[in-house]
N, C-alpha and C positions, 0 to 999 in steps of 0.2 A: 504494500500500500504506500501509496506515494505522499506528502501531505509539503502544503505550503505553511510558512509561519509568517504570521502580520505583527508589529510589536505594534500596539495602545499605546497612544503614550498622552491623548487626552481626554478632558471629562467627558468631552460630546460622546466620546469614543468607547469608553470605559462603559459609559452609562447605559450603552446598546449592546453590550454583552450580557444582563440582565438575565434574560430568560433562559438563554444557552448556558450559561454557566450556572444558574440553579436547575437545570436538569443535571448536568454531568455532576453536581454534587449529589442529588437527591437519589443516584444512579449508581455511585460508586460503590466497587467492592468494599472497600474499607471505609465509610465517610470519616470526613475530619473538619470540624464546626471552625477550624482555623483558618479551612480555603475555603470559605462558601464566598460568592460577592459580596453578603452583607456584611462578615467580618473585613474582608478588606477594604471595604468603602469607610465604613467609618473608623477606623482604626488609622487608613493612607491621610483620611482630613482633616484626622484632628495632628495628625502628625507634621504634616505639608504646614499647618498652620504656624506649628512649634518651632519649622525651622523658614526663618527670617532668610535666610541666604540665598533661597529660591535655586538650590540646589540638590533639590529632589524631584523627582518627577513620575510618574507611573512606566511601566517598562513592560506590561502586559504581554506577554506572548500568547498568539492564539493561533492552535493549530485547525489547519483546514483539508477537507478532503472532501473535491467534488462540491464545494462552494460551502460545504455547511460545516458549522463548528465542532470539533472533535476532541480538542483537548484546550487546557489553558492551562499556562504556566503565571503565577500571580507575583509574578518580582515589582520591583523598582529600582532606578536608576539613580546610584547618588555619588555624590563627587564627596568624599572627604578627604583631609587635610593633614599630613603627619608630618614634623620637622622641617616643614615649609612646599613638602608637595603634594601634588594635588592628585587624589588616585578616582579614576573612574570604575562606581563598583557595581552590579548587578549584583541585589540579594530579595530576601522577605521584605515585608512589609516592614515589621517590626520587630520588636524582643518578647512579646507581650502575648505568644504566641509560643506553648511547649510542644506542637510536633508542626512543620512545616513538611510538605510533600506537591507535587502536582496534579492538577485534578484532570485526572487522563481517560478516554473513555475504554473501548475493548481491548485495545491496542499496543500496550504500553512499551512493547518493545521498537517497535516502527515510530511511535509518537518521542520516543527518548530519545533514539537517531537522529529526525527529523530535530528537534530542540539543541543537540550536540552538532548538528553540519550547521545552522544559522547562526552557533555562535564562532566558528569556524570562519563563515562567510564573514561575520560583522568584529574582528578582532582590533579594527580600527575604531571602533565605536567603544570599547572598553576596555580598562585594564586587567579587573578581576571580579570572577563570579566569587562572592564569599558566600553559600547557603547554612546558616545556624539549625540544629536542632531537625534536621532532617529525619524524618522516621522513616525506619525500615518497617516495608509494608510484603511483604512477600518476598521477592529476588528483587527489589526495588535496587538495591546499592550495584549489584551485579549489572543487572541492563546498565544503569548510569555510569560504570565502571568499562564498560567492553563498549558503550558508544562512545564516550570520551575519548577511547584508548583509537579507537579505527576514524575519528576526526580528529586524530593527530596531535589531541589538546594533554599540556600536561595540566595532573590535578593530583589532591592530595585528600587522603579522606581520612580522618579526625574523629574519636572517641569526643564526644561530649563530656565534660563534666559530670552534669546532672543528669543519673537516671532514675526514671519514672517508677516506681513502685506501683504494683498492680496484685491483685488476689483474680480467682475465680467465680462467679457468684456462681454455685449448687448448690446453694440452700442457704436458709434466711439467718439473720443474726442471734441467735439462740445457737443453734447447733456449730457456728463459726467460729465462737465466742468459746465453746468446748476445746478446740485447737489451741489456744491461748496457754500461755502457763497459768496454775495454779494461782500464786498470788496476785497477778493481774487481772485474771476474771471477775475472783472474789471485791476486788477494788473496782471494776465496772460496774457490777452487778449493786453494791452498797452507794454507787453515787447517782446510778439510775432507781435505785429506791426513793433515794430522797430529794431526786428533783423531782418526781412522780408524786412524793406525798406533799411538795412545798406548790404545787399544784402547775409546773411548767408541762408543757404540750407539744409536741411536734406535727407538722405537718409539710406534706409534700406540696409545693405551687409549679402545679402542671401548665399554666397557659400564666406565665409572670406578668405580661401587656395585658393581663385583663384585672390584676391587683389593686386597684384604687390605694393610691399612696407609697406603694413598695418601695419602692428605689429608696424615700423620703425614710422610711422605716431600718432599711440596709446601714441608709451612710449614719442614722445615729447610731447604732450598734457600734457601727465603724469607728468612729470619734471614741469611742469608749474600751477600745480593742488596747491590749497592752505586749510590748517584746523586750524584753528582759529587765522588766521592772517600768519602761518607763511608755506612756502613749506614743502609739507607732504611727505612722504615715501612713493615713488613708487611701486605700486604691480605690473602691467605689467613687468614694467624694471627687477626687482627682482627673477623674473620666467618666464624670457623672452622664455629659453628652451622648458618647462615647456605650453605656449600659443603656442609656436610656433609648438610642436606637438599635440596641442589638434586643433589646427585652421587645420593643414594637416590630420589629422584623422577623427573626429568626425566630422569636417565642411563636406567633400561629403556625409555624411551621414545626414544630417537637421537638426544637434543636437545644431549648433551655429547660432546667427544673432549677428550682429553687427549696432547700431544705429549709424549714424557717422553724424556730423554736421562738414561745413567749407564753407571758405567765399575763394570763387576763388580756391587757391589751399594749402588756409591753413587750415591744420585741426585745428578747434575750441573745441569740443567734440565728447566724443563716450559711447557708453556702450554697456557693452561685456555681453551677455545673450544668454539665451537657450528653446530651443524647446524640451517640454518634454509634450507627449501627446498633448491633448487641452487648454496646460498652457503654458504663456510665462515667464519666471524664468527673474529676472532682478539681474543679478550679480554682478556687479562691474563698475564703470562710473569715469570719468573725465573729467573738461572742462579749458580749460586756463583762468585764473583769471584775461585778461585783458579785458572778455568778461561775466564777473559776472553779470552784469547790466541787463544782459538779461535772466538772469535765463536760463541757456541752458540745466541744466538737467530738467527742468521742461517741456520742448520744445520737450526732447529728451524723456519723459514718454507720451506727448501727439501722435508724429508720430505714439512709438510702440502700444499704443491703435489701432490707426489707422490701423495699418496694421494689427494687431490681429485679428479687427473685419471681415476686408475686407479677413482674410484668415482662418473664421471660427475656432478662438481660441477662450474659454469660459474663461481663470480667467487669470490676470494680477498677478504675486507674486512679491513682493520686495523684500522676502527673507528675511533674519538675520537682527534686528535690526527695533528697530521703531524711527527714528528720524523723525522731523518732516513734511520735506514733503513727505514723504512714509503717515505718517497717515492722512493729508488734502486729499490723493484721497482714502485710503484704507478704507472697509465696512466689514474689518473682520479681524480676526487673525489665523494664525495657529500656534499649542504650539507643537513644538517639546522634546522630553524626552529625558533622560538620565537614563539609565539601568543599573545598579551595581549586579554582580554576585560571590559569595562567592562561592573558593572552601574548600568542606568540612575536609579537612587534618587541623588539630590545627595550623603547623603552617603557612599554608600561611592564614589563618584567621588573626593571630596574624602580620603578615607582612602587609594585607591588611588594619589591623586597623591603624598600623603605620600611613600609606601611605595614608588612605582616612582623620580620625578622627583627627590624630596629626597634618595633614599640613592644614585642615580646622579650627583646632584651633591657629597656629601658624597665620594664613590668618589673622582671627578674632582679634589678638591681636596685631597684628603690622600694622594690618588696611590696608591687601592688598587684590585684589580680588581673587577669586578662577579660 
């Protein structure tokens, strides 16, 4: 199969990919609520906003075969800046986003070709693909590894830091909670007693744009969230825009749940997750810190078990980051990559080394991370 690639690179542009790119999400083997259009829309605007430099731009690849849309690749285009030069980069949208992948239709090894010869063809047009946090979704890294390799591009592929802790969901939190050790059950089970008799309640919010006031209920929780003793940095509050079109978008369509605990009519806790295939994504959580005692994110990973089970979902992910109570229930890990691709012109090679080699060593030497 043959296919053409067009790169987006504006709104008018962007904005007509709509309905094509919510089928190939809504279609895909593996979905993943991070490529759909509506996570990149609002996520690329509020972003483009942030930077003043006017050196981002949308980079949209979209494959085509026989005039109609077949696959899409969701990058952008940014120029950043390291020890005075300027590197042109194709990557994700954002950081803000724990598995990034392409949203590809039946095809995926002719559609990765296809996406590996145009950047072949366009080497003049950038210096380096940097892709973060790439999930391996089948033999995903292989096809992207053997097209790279036959369009002549060097690349370099990268263990991620952060891997995802994940369980299986086969049955509800009671019999889950069995697998646990001994003392740590006993300590769930006595803190779920007495939020239970201090009369706190959980419940699942399956359609969150239909909530009257949520968002507004989230970011006070939020405000009241604490990380190692002291009030942390609100993410709800922060990209309130940002939740507030992804809960009117993606929520009619099953892409979000919301865990919500509260005692009468105060909100206690929440966690803000997603429905991507037979997996429940666990995103991002807060609980008011004057209700610590009771471990309410741990309350609030036992419900969404519960409801997973009861709604024929197979795997629990906690996503980025293994602290420690993601790894007391988690039975696995998933390793997401980082993809580095060289284009062949000397000098954005020589810009790319600047920009990868020089700021991993300045990292190293004044001892900050990467």
């Amino acid at each position: 199969m043959r296919y053409s690639v067009e790169p987006i690179t504006t709104g008018e542009g962007f904005s007509s990919l709509e309905p094509d790119w919510n089928r190939l999400s809504d279609s895909a083997s593996s979905p993943n609520v991070f490529m759909t259009f509506d996570w990149f829309r609002a996520w690329n605007q509020r972003l483009t906003q942030e930077d003043r430099s006017g050196r981002r731009r949308p980079s949209v690849l979209v494959l085509k075969r026989d005039g109609a849309v077949a696959g899409i690749s969701p990058l952008i285009h940014r120029t950043a800046s390291q020890f005075g030069y300027a590197v042109r980069k194709l990557e994700f949208a954002g950081g803000h986003a724990d598995y990034n992948d392409f949203v590809l239709g039946n095809d995926p090894p002719g559609q990765i070709d296809a996406i590996a010869d145009f950047l072949t063809q366009t080497q003049d047009q950038w210096d380096l693909v940097d892709l973060r946090d790439l999930r391996e979704a089948g033999n995903t890294l292989a096809l992207i590894e053997g097209a790279l390799s036959r369009a002549g591009l060097r690349y370099r592929v990268l263990r991620e830091n952060g891997r995802c802790p994940y369980l299986p969901i086969d049955t509800g939190s009671a019999t889950t909670m069995k697998k646990l050790s001994g003392h740590v059950r006993r300590t769930l089970r006595k803190r779920m007693e007495r939020a239970t008799a201090l009369g706190l309640r959980t419940r699942i919010i399956e359609s969150p744009h239909q909530e009257l006031g949520l968002l507004d209920k989230l970011i006070a929780v939020e405000h009241q969230k604490h990380l190692h003793g002291k009030l942390s940095r609100p993410f709800i509050a922060s990209y309130r825009e940002v939740f507030q079109s992804l809960f009117d978008t993606l929520g009619p369509r099953g892409w979000v749940y919301i865990a919500f605990m509260e005692r009468g009519d105060r909100p206690v806790a929440w966690q803000v997750g997603f429905c991507c295939g037979k997996a429940l994504w666990d995103y991002n959580k807060a609980y008011d810190h004057a209700f610590a005692q009771f471990a309410p994110g741990t309350i609030l990973v036992s419900a969404v078990l519960d409801y997973g089970f009861s709604h024929g979902y197979e795997e629990y992910d906690f996503l980025r980051g293994e602290e420690p109570y993601k790894t007391v229930w988690s039975t696995g890990f998933h390793q997401p990559y980082r993809l580095l691709v060289w284009s062949g012109r000397w000098t954005a090679r020589a810009r790319a080394f600047v920009y990868l080699d020089l700021k991993t060593a300045a990292y190293r030497l004044f001892g900050k991370k990467e």
